[in-house]
N, C-alpha and C positions, 0 to 999 in steps of 0.2 A: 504494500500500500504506500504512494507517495504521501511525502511529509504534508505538510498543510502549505499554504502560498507563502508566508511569510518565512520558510523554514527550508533548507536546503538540504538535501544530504549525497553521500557519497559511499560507494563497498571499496573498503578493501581486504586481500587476502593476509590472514598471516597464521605463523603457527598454532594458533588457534582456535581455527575458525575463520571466515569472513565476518567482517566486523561492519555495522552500518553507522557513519559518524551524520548524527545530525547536528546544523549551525544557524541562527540566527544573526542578524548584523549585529549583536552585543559579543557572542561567544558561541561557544562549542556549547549546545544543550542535552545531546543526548551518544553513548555510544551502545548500539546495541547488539549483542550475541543475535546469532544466525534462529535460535529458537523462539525469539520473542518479536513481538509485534509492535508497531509501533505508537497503532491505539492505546496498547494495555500501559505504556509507559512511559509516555510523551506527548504525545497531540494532547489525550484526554485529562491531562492533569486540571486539576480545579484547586491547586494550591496558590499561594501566596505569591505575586511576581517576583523577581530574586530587585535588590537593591538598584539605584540609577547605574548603569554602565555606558562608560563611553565606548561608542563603539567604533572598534578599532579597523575594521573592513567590511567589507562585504561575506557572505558567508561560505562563498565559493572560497574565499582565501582564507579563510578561519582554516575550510575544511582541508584545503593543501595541505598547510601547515603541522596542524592535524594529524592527519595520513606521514608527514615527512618524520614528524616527532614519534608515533608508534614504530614507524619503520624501524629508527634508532635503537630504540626502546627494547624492540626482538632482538634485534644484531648485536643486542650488548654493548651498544657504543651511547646511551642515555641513560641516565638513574632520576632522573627530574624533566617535570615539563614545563614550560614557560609560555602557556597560553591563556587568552581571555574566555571564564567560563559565563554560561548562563543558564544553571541547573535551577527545576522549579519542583520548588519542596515549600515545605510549611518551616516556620521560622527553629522549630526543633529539628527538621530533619535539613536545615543548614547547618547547624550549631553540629550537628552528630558531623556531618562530611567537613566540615573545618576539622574538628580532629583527626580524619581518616588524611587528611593533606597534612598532618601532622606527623604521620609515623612515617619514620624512613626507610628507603631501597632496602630491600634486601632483614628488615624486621619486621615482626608481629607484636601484637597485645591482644589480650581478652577482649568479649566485647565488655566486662565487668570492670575492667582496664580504661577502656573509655567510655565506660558511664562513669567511672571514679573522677576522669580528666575533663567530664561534663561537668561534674559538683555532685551529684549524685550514684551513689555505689548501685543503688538499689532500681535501678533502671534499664539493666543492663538488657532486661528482653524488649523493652520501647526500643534503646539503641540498633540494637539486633535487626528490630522492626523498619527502622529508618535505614540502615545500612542495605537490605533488601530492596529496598526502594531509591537505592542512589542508580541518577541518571547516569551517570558517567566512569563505569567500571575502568579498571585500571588507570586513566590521568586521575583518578579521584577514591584511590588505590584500599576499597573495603576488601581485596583480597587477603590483605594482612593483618585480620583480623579473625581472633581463629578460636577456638573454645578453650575455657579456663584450663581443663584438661591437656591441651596440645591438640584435638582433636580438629580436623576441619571442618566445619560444620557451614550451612547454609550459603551456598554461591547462584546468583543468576545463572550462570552458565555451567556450573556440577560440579563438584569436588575435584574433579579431574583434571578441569581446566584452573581450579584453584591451585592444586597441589602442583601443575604446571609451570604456571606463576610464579611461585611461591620456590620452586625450585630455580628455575632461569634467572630470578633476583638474586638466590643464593651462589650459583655457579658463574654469576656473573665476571667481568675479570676486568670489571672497571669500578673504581673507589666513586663512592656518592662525591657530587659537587661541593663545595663547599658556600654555597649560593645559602642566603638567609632562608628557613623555611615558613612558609605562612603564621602567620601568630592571630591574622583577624580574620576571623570563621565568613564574614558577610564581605572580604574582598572578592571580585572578581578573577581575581587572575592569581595563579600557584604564583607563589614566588622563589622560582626553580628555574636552576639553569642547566644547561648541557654539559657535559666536562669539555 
């Protein structure tokens, strides 16, 4: 199903799967696995609009950019991305993906981990909840987030393609940027760089 008028998208292939990146002239809004639709997770949102963003291009160049920065990102040559987002959540299930732009290449934490780095321990199945619902799997990286236990528990795309992830970050053979990492949950834009 094409995106709506206002919304642009684009496939590309990677060891993953084919990936559908959807973009707006604010930002990158949606990346989606090859199983899911884009009614169920994008178009139909009835949440909250994300903050004013300036927008940086058109969304056909968002989407380059985009596509240019995953590429890196499989090849093992990017541990960060440096683009403008516009992921639409409810003001909690920003506040959950600002932490998930918090955790670094190549670690994990609980989701009880980031309900503690929300202000609340006891949250942790709301978080859970929100993370299931981020638009923007891997630039907005809820893969590494993983059960108190070690366990990998709950991915859009299967434990599989998590534990994939989750590996390829580890075996990586490039050290994380040393670029500041996001600190304000309702920015726009990761604040990541390439090495």
């Amino acid at each position: 199903m094409p995106p709506p008028a206002e919304l642009e998208q684009m496939i590309i292939a990677t060891p993953v799967g084919e990936l559908t990146l959807i973009a707006s002239a604010s930002g990158l809004r949606a990346v989606r696995w090859p199983v899911e639709s884009l009614v169920g997770r994008c178009a139909a949102r009835r949440a909250s609009a994300p903050a004013s963003l300036p927008s940086l291009a058109e969304p056909a160049a968002i989407l380059r950019v985009t596509a240019d920065q995953l590429r890196e990102y499989f090849a093992g040559m990017r541990t960060t991305f440096d683009l403008p987002l516009d992921p639409r959540g409810t003001p909690f299930q920003q506040a959950v993906w600002g932490v998930l732009r918090e955790i670094p290449y190549g670690k994990t934490i609980s989701y009880g981990e980031q309900a503690r780095r929300l202000g609340d321990p006891r949250k942790a199945r709301a978080v859970g909840a929100a993370n299931g619902r981020n638009p923007i799997p891997i630039i907005v990286p809820c893969h590494r987030v993983i059960g108190a236990d070690g366990s990998l528990t709950g991915f859009a795309a299967g434990t599989d393609a998590k534990a994939w992830l989750l590996g390829h970050e580890s075996r990586s053979s490039v050290a994380p940027s040393s670029a500041p990492q996001l600190t304000n949950s309702k920015s726009p834009r990761t604040q990541e760089r390439s090495k």
